[in-house]
C-alpha positions as a printed Julia matrix, in Angstrom:
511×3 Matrix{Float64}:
 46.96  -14.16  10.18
 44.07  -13.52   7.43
 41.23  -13.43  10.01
 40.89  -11.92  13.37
 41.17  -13.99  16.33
 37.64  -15.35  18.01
 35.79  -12.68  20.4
 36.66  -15.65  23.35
 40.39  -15.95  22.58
 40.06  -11.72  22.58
 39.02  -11.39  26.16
 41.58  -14.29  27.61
 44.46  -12.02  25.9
 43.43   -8.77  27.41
 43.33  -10.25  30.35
 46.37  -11.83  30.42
 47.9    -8.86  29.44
 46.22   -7.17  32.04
 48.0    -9.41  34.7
 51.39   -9.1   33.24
 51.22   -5.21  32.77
 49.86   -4.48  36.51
 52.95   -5.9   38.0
 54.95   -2.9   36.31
 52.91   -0.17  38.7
 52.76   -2.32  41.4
 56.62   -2.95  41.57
 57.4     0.68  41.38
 54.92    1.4   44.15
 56.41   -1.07  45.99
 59.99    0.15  45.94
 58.82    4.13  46.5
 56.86    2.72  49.58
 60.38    1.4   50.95
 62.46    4.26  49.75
 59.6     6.24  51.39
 59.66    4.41  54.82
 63.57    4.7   54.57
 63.72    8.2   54.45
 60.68    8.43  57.23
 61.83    6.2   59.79
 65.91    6.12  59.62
 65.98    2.87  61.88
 63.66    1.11  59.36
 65.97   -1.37  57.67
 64.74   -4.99  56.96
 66.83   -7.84  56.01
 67.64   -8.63  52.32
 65.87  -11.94  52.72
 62.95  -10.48  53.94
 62.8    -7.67  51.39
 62.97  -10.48  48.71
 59.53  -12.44  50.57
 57.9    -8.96  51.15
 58.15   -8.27  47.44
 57.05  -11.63  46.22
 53.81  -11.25  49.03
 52.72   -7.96  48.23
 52.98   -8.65  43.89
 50.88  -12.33  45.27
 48.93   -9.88  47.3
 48.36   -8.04  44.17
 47.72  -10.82  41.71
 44.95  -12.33  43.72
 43.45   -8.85  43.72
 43.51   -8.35  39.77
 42.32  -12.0   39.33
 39.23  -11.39  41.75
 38.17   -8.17  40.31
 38.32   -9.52  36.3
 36.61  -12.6   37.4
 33.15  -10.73  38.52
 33.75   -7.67  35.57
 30.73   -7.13  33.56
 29.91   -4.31  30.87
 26.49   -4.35  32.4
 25.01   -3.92  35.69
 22.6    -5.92  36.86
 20.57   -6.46  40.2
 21.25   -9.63  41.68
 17.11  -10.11  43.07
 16.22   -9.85  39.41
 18.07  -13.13  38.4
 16.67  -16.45  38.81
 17.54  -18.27  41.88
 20.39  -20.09  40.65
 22.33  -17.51  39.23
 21.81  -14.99  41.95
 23.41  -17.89  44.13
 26.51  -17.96  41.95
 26.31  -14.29  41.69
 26.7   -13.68  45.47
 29.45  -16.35  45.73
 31.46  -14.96  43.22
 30.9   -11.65  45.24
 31.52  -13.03  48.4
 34.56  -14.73  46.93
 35.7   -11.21  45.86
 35.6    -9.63  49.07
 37.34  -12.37  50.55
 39.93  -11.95  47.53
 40.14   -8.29  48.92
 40.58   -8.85  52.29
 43.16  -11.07  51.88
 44.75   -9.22  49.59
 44.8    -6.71  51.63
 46.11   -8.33  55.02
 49.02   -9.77  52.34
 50.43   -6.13  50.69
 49.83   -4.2   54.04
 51.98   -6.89  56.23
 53.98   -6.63  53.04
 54.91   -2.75  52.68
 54.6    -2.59  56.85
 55.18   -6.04  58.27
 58.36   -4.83  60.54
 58.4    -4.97  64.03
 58.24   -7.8   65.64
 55.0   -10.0   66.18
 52.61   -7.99  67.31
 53.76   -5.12  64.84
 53.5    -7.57  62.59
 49.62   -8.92  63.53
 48.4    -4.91  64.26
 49.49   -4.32  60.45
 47.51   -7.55  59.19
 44.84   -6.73  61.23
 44.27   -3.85  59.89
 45.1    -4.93  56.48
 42.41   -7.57  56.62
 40.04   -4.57  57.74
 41.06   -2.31  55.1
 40.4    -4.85  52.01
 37.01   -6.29  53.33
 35.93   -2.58  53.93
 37.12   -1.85  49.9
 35.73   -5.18  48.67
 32.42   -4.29  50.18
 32.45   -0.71  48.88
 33.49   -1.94  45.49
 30.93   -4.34  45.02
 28.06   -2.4   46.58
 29.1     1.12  44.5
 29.16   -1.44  41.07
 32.43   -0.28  40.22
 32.68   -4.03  38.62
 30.99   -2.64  36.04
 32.84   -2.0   32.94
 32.31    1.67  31.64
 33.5     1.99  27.7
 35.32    5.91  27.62
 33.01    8.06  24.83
 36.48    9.17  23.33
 38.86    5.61  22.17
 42.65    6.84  23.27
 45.54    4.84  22.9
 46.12    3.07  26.15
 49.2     4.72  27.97
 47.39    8.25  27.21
 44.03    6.99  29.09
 46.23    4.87  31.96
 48.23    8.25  32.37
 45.03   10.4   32.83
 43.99    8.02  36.14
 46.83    8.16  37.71
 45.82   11.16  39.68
 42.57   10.33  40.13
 43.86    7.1   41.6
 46.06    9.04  44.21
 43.06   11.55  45.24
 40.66    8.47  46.05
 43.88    6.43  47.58
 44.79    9.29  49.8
 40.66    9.6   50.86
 40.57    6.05  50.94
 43.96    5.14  53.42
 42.93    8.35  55.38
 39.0     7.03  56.24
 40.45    3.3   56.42
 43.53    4.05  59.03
 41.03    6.18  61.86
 38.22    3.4   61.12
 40.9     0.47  61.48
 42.34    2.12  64.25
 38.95    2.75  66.26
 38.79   -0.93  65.71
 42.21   -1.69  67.36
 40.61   -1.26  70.62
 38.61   -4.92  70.56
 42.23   -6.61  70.31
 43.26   -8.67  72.56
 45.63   -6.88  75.45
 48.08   -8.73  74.04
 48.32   -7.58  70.69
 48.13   -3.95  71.57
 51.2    -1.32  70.99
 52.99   -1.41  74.52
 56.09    0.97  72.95
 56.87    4.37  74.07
 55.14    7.33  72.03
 57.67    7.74  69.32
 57.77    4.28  68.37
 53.78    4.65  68.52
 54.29    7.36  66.56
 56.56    5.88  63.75
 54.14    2.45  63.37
 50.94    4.89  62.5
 53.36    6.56  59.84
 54.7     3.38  58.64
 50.94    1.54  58.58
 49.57    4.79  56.87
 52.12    4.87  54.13
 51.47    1.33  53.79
 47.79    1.35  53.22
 48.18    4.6   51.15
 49.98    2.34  48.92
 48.24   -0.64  49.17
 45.15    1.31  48.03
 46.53    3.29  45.12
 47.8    -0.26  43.61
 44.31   -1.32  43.77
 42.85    1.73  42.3
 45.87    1.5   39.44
 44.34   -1.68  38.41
 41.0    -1.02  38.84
 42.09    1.9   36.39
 44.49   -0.23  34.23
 41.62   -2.87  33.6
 38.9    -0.54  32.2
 41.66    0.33  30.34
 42.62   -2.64  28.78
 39.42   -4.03  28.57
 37.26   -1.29  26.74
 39.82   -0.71  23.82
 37.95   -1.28  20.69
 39.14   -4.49  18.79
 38.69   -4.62  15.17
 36.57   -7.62  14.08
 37.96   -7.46  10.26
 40.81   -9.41   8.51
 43.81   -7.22   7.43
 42.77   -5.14   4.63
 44.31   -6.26   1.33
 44.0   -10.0    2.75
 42.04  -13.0    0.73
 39.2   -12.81   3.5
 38.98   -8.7    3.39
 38.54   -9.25  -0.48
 35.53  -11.92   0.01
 33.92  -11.77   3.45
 34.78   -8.82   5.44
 32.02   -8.41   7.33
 31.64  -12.34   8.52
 34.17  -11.9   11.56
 32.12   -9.23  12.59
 28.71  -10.89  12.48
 29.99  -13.82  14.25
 30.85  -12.04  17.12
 27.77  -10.17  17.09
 25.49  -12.77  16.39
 27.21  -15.45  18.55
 28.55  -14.08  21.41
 26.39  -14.43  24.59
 23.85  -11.87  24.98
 25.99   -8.47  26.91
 28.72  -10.1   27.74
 32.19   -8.59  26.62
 32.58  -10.04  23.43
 29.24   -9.4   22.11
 29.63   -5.02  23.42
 33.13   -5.33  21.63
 31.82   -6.25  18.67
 28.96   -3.91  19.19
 31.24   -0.88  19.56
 33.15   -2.27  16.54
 30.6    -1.62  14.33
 29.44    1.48  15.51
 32.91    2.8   15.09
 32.99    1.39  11.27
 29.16    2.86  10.6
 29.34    6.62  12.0
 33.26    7.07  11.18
 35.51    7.26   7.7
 38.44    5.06   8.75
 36.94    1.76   7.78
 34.8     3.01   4.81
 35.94   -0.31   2.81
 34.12   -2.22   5.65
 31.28   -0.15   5.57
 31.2    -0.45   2.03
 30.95   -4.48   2.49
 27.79   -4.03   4.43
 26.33   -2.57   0.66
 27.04   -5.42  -1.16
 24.17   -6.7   -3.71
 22.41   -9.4   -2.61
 21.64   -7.27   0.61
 22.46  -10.31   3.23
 24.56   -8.69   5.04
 22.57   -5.41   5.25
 19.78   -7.17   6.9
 21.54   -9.15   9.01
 23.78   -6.09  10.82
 20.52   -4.07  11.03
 18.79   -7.02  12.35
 21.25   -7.39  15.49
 20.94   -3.46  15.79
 17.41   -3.74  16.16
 16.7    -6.83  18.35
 18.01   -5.11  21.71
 16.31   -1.85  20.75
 13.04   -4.16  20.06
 13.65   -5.85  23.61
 13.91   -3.17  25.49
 10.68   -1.11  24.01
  8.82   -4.56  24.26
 10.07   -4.95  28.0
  8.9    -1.18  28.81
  5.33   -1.9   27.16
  5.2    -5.14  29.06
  5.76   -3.08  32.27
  3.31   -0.24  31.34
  1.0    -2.73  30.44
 -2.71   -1.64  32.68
 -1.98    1.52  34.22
 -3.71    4.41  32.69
 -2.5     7.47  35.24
  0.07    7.87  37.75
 -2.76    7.4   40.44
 -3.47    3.62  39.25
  0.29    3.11  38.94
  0.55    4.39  42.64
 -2.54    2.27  43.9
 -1.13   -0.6   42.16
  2.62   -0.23  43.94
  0.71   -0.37  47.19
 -1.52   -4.05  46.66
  1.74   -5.42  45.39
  3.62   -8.02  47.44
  7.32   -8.01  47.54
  7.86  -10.77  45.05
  5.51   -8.26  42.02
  7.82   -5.62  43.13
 10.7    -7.52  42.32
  9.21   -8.64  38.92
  7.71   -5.26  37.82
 11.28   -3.9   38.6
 12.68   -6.38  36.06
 11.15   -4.87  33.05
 12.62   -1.51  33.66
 16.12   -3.12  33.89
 16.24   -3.34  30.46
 17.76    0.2   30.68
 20.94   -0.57  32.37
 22.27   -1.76  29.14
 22.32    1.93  27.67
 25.91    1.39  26.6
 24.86   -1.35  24.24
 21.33    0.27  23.31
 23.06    4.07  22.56
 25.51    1.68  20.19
 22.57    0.18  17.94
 20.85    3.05  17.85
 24.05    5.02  16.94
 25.05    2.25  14.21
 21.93    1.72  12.86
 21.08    5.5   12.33
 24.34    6.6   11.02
 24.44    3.4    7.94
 20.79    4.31   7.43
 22.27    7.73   6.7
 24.91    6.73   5.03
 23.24    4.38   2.66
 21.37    7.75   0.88
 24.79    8.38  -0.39
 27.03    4.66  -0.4
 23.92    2.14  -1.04
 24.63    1.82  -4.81
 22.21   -0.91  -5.43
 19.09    0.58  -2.95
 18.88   -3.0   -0.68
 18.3    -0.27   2.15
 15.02    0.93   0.71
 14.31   -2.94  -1.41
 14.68   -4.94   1.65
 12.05   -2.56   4.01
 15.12   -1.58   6.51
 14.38    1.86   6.26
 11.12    1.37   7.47
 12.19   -0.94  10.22
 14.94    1.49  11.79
 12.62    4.17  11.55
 10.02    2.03  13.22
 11.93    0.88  15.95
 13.22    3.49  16.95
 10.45    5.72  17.11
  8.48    2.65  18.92
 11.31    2.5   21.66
 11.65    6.69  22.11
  7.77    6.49  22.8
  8.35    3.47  25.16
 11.22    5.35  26.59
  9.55    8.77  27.0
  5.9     6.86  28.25
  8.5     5.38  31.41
  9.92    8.87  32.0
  6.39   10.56  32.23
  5.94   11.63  29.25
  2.02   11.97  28.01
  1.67    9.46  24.56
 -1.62   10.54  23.12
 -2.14   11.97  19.87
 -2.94   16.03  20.05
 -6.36   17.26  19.4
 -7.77   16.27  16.62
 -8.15   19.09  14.61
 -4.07   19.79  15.02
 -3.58   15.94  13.1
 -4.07   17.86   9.72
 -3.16   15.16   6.53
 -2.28   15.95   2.65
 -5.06   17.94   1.85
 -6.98   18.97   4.77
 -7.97   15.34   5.41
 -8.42   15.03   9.08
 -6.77   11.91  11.17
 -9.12   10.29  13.52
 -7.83   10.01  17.05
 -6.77    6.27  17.73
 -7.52    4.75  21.45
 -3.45    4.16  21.89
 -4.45    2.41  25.1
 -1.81    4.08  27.26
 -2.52    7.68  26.08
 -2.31    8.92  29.94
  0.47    6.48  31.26
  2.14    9.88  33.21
  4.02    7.82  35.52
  6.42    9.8   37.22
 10.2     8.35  38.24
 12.37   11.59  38.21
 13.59   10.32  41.65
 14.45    6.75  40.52
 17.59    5.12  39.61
 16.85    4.77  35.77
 15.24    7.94  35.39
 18.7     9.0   34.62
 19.36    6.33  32.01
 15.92    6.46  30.39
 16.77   10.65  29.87
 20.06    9.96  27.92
 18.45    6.78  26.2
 15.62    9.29  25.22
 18.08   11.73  23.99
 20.48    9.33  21.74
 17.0     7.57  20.05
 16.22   11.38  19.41
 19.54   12.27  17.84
 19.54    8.79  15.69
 16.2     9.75  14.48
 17.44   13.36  13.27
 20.35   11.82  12.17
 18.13    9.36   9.18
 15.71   12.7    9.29
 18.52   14.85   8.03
 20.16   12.59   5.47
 16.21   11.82   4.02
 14.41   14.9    4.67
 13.95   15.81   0.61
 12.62   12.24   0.0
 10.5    12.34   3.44
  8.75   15.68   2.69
  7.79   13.97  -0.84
  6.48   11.33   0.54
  3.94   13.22   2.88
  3.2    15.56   0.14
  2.28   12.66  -1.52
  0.8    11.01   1.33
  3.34    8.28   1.44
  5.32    8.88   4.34
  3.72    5.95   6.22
  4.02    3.59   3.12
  7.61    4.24   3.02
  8.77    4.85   7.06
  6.61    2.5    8.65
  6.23   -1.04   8.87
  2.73   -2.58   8.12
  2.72   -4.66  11.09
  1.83   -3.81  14.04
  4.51   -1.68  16.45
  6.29   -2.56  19.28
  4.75    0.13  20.89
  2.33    3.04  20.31
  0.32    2.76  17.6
  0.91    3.06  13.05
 -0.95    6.78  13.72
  1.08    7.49  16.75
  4.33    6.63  15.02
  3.62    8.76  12.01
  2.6    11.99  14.03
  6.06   11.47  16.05
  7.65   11.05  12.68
  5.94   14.3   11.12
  7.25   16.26  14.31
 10.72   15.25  13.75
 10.35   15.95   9.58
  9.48   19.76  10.98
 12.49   19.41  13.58
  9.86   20.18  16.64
 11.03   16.84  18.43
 12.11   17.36  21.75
């Protein structure tokens, strides 16, 4: 095959894969459950027939499970109010169809592992079974454990599937343990019926024998929970085989595609993303790298152009949302007059921030082939084409955005500090937002915004340090914001603002 499969056909093989290679822990938990139940319960000895259809049901039980869970996956969280009306509908049904998954599922591998001992044994265990995977489904949905979290560190796969395996039996164990006193508490609204009528010891053995069964049923499900991050984060190469026709004349074009293409945060499009920041900040691809060089200057432009449009979105987003409050008291007043429905939309522009995985993967990409391109840009299309002004731009307009949401003040200092090439002094713009202090240290992205805040910082150092001879000639000179700084106008802050910021990291006082 000369060129890599498309992003689409990517996804339907992981997941395939996915439901082929969660049978193999499933099956093995399946036969130490029995072996277990065996060896706990001497009289415990099902027919070979039944064996056969409890195996089939609890891998079924398993498979619907697996299918549920990859069919409401998503690299990024979102908040179902903030969607429009018809996909929040389909968003809760394919929720609500996920819970139901689970609790089926459930009732299915506990009758399963369990199901032996008569009828009402046998409607106790799927009882609680049902319980169990409604209770999970609604945890799982509500904690956004859906969401698909990319590992910092790429390992091969058996290394990373090993190193969940315990974790997976600690939160099984909690998990079976809360679930069998809650399900139990529960068996009381039975009908008479359906209640254990055996002596103590055979009440005895059924608790063992339902609690090994949901201990099981619940590290499957945490196996494949595991298994599918797993699977589903390992970074894909978007490049035909080196030494191939298509690595000799368009290397990069695979890559773009998939970038430029792919729907907006889905899967495809934050595999391709972590693709390229893989070939930008590391040496093992340097012959793509070197592609993104080549001397028309094309393809420079257009993978710094996808870096830069959700770092552009996202500071345009925040601005949007700052937009008319001067202090944290007119922010507060504000809150108060606003009806439900504002709420809802003001809340909207700050969840631009639960795509950090994406964002830190532009800004990581983008600063580290700015970097590299002082050393590997042979023919200068960094500096030729303005991209060295628009990274530096964009990211300093997004850090301000970023810091301006987290409380940070965004006016200029005193005017007699804003010293220029000799002695001239900088007048003080009206920024418009210099006292936006608006406080969210308690909020849910308060977290997010201070490790967005951080990696914009670190990319900006990063161009800083590879530049910093040509940068402190060009404010000797009085040309730093000729070269560093677009003409137009900035996403946010101000051409003054963003040269001041700039200055502070050139003296590496940026914090």
């Amino acid at each position: 095959m000369s060129t890599p499969p498309p992003p689409e056909t990517v996804v339907k093989n992981r997941l395939l894969g996915f439901l082929i290679w969660q049978s193999i822990p499933s099956t093995l938990a399946f036969l130490f459950t029995k072996t277990l139940l065996s060896i706990s319960t001497p009289y415990f000895s099902p027919p070979s027939f039944l064996s056969l259809l409890s195996f089939s049901a609890f891998h079924l039980s398993l498979l619907l499970f697996s299918a549920s869970l990859s069919a409401i996956s998503s690299p990024a969280p979102f908040s179902p109010l903030s969607l429009l009306p018809r996909r929040r509908l389909l968003t809760f049904l394919r929720f609500a169809a996920f819970v139901a998954c689970s609790a089926l599922s459930g009732f299915l591998a506990v009758v399963a592992a369990c199901g032996y001992g008569g009828a009402q044994g046998v409607g106790r265990f799927a009882f609680r079974g049902f319980l169990m995977g409604f209770v999970f489904g609604l945890f799982y949905v509500c904690m956004q454990r859906w969401v698909l979290e990319f590992p910092i560190i790429q390992r091969p796969p058996y290394f990373s599937f090993k190193m969940g395996v315990p974790l997976a039996v600690k939160r099984a164990l909690k998990l079976s343990s809360a679930a069998f006193f809650v399900s139990g508490l529960l068996l009381l609204f039975l009908p008479e019926q359906l209640r254990s009528r055996g002596t103590v010891g055979q009440f005895i053995t059924e608790q063992i024998i339902l609690f090994i069964g949901s201990f099981s049923t619940f590290f499957c499900w945490e196996l494949n929970h595991h298994l599918h991050q797993v699977l589903h984060t390992k970074r894909f190469a978007f490049a035909p085989p080196k030494g191939s026709a298509a690595a000799e004349t368009n290397p990069s074009e695979p890559l773009l595609a998939a970038l430029e293409e792919s729907p907006p945060y889905s899967l495809p499009q934050c595999l391709a993303y972590l693709d390229l920041c893989m070939v930008c900040e590391n040496n093992v691809d340097t012959w793509r790298r070197a592609a993104f060089f080549e001397e028309t200057g094309e393809t420079y432009k257009r993978v710094v152009t996808v870096c830069l449009r959700p770092l552009e979105n996202v500071a345009a987003k925040l601005a949007e949302g700052l937009e008319g409050f001067s202090s944290e008291k007119d922010y507060q007043l504000s809150r108060q007059l606003l009806s439900p429905t504002d709420l809802q939309m003001e809340s909207k522009y700050y969840e631009s921030l639960n795509n950090f995985q994406l964002l830190a993967w532009c800004a990581r990409a983008v600063s580290s082939l700015t970097a590299r391109s002082h050393e590997e840009d042979r023919f200068g299309i960094a500096q030729l084409t303005g991209s060295n002004a628009s990274v530096v731009s964009t990211l300093l307009s997004c850090l301000l955005a970023v810091e301006t949401f987290m409380g940070k003040k965004t006016n200029l200092p005193p005017q007699h500090q804003l010293m220029g090439p000799a002695g001239i002094k900088w007048a003080t713009p009206n920024t418009g937002r210099r006292d936006v202090t608006i406080k969210r240290r308690g909020g849910p992205q308060h977290a997010k915004a201070y490790a967005m805040a951080d990696v914009l910082r670190t990319s900006v150092y990063g161009i800083v340090s590879a530049f910093h001879n040509e940068m402190l000639s060009s404010a000797k000179a009085g040309l730093l914001e000729k070269d560093w700084i677009v003409k137009s106008k900035p996403i946010f802050g101000t051409h003054e603002l963003l040269v001041q910021k700039l200055r502070l990291f050139l003296d590496f006082r940026a914090c």
